[in-house]
N, C-alpha and C positions, 0 to 999 in steps of 0.2 A: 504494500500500500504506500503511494506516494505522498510525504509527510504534507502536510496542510500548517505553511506560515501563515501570521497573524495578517499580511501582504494578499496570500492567497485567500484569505479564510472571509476577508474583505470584498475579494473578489466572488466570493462564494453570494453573498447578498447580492452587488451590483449588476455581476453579469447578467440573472435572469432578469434582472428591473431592464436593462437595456434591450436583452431578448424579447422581454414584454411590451416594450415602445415598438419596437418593430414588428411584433406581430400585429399591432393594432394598428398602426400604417398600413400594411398589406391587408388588412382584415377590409381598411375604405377603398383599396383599390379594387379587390374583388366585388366588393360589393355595388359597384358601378356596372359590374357587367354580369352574365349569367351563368358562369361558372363557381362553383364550391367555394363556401368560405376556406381561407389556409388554414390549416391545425399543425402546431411543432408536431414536430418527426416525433415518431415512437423512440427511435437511436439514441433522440441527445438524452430524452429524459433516462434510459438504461446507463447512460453514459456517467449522470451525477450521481444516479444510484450504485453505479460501481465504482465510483472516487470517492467520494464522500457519507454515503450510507448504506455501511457492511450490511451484510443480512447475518449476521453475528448472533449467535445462540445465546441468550438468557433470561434470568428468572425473577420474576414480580415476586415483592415482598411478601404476598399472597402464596408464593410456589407454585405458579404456575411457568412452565417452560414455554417461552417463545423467543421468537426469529425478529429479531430490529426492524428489517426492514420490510417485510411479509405482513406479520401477524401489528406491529404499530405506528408504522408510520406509512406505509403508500394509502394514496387516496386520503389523507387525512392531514386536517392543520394540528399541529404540532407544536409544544414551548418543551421545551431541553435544558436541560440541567444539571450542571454536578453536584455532588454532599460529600461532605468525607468526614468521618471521625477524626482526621489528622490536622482539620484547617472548622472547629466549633462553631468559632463564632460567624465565621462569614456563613455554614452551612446553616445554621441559626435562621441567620439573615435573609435569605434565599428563599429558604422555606418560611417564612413568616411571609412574605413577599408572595410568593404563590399562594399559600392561605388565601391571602387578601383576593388575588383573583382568583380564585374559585368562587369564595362567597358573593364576586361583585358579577361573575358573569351568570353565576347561578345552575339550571341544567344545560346548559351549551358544552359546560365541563364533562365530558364523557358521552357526548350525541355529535357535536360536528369540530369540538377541539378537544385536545386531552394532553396532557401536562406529566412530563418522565424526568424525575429524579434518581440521574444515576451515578452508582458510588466511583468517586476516583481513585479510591483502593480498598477493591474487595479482597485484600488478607484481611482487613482492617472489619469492615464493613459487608459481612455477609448477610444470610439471609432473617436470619434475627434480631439480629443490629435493624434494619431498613425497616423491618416490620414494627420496631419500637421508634422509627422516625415517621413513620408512615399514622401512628397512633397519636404521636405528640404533636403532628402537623395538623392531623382533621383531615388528613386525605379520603376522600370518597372515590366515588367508580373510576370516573375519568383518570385520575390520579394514580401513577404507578410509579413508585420507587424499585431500583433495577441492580440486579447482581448479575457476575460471570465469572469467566475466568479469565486473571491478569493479561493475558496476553489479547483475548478478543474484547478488554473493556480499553486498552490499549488501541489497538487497531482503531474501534470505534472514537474515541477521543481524538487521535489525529485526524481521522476522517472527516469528522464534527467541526476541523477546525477552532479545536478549547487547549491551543500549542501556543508557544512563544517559541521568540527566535532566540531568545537569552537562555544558558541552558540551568542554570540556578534559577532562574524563572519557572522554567519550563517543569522542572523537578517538584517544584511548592505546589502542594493539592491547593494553597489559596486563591491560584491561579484561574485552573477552570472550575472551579466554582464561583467566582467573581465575574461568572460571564451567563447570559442570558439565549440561547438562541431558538430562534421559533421561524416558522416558514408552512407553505402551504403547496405539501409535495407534489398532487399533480397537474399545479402552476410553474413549478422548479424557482421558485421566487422565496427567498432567504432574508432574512434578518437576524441584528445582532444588538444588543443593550448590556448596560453593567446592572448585575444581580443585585450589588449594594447598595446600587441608589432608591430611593424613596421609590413603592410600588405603584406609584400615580405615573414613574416615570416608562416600565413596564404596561400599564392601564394604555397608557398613551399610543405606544409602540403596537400593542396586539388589537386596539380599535379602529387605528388605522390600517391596520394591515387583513385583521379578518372584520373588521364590518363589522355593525351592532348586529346583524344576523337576525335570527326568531328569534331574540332573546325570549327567556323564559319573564312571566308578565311579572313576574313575584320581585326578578331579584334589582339587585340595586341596579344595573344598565338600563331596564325597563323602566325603573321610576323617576330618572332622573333623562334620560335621553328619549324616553319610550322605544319600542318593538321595531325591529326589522321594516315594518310597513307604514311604520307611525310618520306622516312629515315632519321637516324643522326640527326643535328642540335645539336645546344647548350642544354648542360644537365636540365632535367627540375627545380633543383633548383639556377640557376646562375639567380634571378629573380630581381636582384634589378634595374639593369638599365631596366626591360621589366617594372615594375610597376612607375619609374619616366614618362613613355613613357604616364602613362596614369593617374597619377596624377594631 
């Protein structure tokens, strides 16, 4: 697997946003005349699924065995994440942070997005370790905290692009775990935020990127923005008094 610097891992966000300008250029040229809307090649998208997300064997803190890129992430929007027993308090921070959006997006969590915290060293952090993080956080269905074996939780973290180019950097679990990434795999469009900043700044990033959607009518995106169908409402990044709401 070819190592993903923080240069590339950059690049890992951009390129589809750019991909995405162009397809919808060509999207208004076809559409002038009477042939088939363009659709990306089947190719490229196997193409980031084989650089960037292994289909790497492992296990919900539940014990349930699955396949990364199979069984959780195609077809599906996605927020990613590391924990480590080795780096507390940012894994703290992280997870308190997701908490927060789960509570604010409500059932969206585990229907059309779903949220994987996975350990950055499972010698450390096995399956009972995750399963008492998994309890302390309030994670519900959508929400999977994630173990393997070092060398395929390896693989996947470089693939993920949660590397540095410094290599005592690169070493600190505080690393990628201080990193946020989320995308909507079959659009191949990526993003990336810091896990430590205040969870309005997360709130920000993932409503922009997946849309208030059906929200569910209960939870806090619906009360304050209203539903998928609702017009107007308050702009979706003025989110810091909707995340006090649910802090």
């Amino acid at each position: 697997m070819e190592v993903v610097t923080r240069r590339t891992a950059l690049a890992m966000g951009t390129v589809p946003v750019l991909a995405g300008v162009a397809t919808y250029a060509t999207r208004g040229i076809w559409a002038s005349h009477s042939g088939p809307a363009f659709a990306p090649a089947e190719p490229a998208r196997a193409a980031v699924q084989q650089r960037h997300l292994p289909n790497v064997s492992l296990v919900t803190h539940d014990g349930k065995q699955v396949r990364f890129y199979d069984d959780l992430v195609r077809g599906k929007s996605v927020v990613l994440t590391f924990v480590s027993s080795a780096a507390p308090a940012e894994s703290r921070k992280v997870t308190h942070n997701l908490a927060a959006i789960q509570r604010l997006f409500g059932n969206r969590v585990g229907r059309d997005m779903f949220l994987y915290s996975i350990t950055r060293n499972p010698e450390l952090d096995a399956q009972a370790a995750l399963g008492r993080w998994a309890t302390w956080s309030g994670a519900g269905p959508g929400w999977k905290f994630l173990s393997g074996k070092p060398a395929d939780i390896e693989t996947l973290r470089r693939g993920l692009g949660f590397t540095s180019d410094n290599p005592a950097e690169d070493a600190n679990p505080a690393f990628a775990v201080g990193v946020v990434r989320y995308g909507t795999e079959p659009e191949m469009r990526w993003g990336h935020c810091q896990s430590q900043a205040d969870a309005r700044v997360i709130a920000h990033a993932l409503l922009l990127d997946f849309g208030l959607g059906n929200a569910d009518p209960h939870s806090a995106v619906a009360r304050t923005f209203g539903t998928g169908a609702s017009p107007g409402g308050a702009p979706v990044w003025n989110c810091e008094l909707l995340l006090k709401s649910v802090n």
